[in-house]
Backbone as numpy.savetxt, mean C-alpha at the origin, in Angstrom:
# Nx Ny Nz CAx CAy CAz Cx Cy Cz
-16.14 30.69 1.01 -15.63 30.02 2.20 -14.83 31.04 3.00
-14.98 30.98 4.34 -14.57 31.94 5.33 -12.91 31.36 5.21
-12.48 32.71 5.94 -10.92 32.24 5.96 -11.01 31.17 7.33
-11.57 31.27 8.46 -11.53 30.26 9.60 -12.21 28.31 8.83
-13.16 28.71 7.89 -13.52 27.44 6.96 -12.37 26.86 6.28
-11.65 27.48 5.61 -10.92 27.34 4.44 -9.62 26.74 5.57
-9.40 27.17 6.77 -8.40 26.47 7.75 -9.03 25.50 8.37
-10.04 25.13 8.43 -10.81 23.87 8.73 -10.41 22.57 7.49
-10.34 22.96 7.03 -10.53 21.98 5.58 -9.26 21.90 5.40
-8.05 22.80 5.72 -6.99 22.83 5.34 -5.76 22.05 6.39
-6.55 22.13 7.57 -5.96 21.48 8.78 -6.47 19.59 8.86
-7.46 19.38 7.99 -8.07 18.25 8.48 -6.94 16.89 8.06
-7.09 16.38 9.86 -5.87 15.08 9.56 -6.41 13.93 9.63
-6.12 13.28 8.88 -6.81 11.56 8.77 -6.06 10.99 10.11
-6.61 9.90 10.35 -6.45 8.74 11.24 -5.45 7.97 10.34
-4.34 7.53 11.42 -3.36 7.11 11.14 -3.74 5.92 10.26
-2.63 5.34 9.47 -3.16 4.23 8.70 -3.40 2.78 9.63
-2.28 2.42 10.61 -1.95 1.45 11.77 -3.16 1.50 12.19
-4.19 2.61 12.74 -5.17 2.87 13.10 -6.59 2.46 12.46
-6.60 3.11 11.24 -7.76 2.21 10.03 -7.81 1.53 10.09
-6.78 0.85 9.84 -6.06 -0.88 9.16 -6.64 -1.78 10.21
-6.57 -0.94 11.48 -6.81 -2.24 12.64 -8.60 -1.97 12.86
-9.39 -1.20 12.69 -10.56 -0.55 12.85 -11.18 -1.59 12.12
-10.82 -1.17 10.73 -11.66 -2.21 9.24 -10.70 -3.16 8.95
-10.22 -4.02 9.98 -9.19 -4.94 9.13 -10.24 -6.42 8.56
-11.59 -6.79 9.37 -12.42 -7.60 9.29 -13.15 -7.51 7.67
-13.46 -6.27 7.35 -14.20 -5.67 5.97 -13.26 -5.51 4.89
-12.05 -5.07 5.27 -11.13 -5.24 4.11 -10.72 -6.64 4.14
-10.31 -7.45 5.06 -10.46 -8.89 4.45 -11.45 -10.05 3.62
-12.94 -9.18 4.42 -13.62 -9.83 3.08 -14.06 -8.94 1.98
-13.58 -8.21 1.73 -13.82 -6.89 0.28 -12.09 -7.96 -0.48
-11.32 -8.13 0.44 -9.90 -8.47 -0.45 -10.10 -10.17 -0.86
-11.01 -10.48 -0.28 -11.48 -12.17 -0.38 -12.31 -12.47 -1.87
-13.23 -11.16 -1.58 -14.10 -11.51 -2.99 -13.25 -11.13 -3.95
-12.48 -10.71 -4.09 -11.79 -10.09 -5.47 -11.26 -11.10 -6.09
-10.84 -12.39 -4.87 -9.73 -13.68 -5.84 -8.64 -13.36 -5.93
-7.79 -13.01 -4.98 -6.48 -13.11 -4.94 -5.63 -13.74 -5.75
-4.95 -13.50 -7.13 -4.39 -13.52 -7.76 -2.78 -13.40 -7.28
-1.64 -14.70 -7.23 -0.56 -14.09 -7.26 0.23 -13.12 -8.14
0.62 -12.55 -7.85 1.45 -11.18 -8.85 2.47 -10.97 -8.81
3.52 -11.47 -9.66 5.21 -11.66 -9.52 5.62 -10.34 -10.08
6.80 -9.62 -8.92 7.19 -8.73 -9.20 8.92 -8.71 -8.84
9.25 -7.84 -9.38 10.98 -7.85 -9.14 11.33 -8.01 -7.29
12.16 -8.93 -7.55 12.84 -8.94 -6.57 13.87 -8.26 -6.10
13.28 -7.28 -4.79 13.61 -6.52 -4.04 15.50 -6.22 -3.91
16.43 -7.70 -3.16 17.60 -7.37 -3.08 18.43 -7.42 -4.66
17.81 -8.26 -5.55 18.67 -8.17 -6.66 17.99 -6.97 -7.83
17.33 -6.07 -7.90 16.40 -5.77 -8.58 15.65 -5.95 -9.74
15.07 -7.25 -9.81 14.99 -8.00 -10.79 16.06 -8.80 -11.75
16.92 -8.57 -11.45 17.97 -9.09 -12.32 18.74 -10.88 -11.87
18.13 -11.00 -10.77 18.29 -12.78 -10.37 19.76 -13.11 -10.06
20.50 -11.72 -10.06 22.04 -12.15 -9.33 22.27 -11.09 -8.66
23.19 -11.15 -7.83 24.04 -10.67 -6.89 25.03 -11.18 -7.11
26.08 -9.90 -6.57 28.10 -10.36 -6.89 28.33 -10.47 -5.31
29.11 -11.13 -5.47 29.76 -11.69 -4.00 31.08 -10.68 -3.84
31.90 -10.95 -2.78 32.83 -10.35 -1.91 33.97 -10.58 -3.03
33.99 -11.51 -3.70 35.26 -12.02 -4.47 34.61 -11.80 -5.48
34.00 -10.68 -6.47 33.52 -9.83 -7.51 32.54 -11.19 -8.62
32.25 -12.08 -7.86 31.71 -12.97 -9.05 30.29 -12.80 -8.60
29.17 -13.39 -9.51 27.94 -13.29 -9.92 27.34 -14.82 -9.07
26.58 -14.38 -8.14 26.09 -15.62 -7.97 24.31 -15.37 -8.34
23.66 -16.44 -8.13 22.06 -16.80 -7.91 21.50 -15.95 -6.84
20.64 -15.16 -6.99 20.20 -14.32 -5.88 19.20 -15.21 -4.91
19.52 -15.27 -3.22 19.44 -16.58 -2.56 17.60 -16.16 -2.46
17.01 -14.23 -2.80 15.90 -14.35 -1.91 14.67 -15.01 -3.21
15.36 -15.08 -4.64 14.67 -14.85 -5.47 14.99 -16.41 -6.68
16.23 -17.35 -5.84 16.38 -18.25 -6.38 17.01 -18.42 -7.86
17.51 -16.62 -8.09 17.84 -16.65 -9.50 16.80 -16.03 -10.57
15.51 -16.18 -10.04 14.49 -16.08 -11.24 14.44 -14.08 -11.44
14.82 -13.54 -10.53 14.31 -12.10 -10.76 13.11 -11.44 -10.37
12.15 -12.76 -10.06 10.94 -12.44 -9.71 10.60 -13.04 -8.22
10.07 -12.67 -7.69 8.86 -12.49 -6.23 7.64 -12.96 -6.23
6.92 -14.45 -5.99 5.67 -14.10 -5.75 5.06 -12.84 -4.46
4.03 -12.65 -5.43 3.53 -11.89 -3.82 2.60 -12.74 -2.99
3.21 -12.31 -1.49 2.37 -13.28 -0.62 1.23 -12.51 0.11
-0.46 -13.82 -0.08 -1.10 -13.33 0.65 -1.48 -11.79 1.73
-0.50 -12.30 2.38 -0.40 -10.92 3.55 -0.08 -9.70 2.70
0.74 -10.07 1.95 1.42 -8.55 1.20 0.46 -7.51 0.43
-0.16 -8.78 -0.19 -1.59 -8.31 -1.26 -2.35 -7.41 -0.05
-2.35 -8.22 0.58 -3.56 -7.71 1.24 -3.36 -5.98 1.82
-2.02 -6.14 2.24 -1.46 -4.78 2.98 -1.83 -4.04 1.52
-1.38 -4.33 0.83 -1.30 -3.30 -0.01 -2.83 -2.93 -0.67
-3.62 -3.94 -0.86 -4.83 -3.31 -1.28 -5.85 -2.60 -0.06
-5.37 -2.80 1.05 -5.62 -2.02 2.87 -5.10 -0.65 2.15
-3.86 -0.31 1.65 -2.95 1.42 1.59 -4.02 1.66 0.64
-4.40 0.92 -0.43 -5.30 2.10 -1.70 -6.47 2.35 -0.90
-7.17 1.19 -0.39 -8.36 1.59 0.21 -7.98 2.79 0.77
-7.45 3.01 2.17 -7.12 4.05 2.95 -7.30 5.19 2.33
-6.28 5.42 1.02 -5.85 6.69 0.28 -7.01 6.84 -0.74
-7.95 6.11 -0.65 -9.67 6.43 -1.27 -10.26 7.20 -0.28
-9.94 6.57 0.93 -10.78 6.44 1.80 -10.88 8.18 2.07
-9.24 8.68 2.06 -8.74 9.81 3.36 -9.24 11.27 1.95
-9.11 10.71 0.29 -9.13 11.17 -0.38 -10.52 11.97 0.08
-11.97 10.90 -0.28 -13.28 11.13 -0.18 -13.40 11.99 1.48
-13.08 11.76 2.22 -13.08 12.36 3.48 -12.53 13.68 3.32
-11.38 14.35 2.42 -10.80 15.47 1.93 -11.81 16.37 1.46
-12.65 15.51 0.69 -13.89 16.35 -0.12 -15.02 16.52 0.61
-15.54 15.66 1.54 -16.68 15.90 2.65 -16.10 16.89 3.52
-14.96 17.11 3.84 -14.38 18.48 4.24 -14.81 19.56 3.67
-14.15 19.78 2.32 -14.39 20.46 1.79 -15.97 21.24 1.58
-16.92 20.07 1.18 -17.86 20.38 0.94 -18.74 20.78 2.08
-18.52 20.08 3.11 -19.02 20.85 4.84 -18.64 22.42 4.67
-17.26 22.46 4.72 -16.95 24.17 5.03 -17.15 24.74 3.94
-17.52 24.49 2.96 -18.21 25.49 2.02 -19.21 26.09 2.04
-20.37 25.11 2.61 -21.47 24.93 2.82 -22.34 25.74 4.12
C-alpha cells in the first residue's frame, strides 16, 4: 500500500450517527421489530442502582425516578436507540475494512 493509499484509509470519516440514524431509521425499525423487543431492567441512572437517595437533611429516602426498586425498565425508544449505535458501529466497522481493502488493492 502506497503511502498516499495508506492516508486514504487512514483519513476515512463515517457519516455522522444523527445522519445514519435518520437515512435507515425505516430498516432499523423493522430489523429492531423482528427481534421481539424484550424489556431489559437496568440500574437506575440517579440512584445507581441502589433505590435511595439522601435528602438535604442527611436521611435516605425512595429514589422518586426508580420508585425505590434500583431498577429501570427500558423503554421502547431507548432499545431501539441503542440497538441503531451497534448497528452503526458494525456498520462504520465493515466500511473501515472496504477501505482498507480498496487501497490495498
Amino acid at each position: 500500500m502506497s503511502s498516499h493509499e495508506l492516508k486514504m484509509a487512514h483519513e476515512y470519516t463515517p457519516i455522522r450517527f444523527e445522519v445514519w440514524r435518520a437515512e435507515n431509521s425505516e430498516d432499523l425499525k423493522k430489523e429492531f421489530e423482528a427481534l421481539n423487543f424484550v424489556v431489559d431492567n437496568k440500574d437506575c441512572e440517579r440512584c445507581d442502582g441502589f433505590g435511595l437517595l439522601d435528602c438535604d437533611l442527611g436521611h435516605e429516602h425512595d429514589c422518586s425516578d426508580c420508585d425505590g426498586t434500583g431498577k429501570m425498565d427500558q423503554t421502547y425508544t431507548e432499545a431501539l436507540y441503542d440497538y441503531s449505535i451497534n448497528q452503526y458501529h458494525e456498520q462504520v466497522t465493515k466500511d473501515r475494512e472496504r477501505v482498507k481493502v480498496y487501497c490495498a488493492s
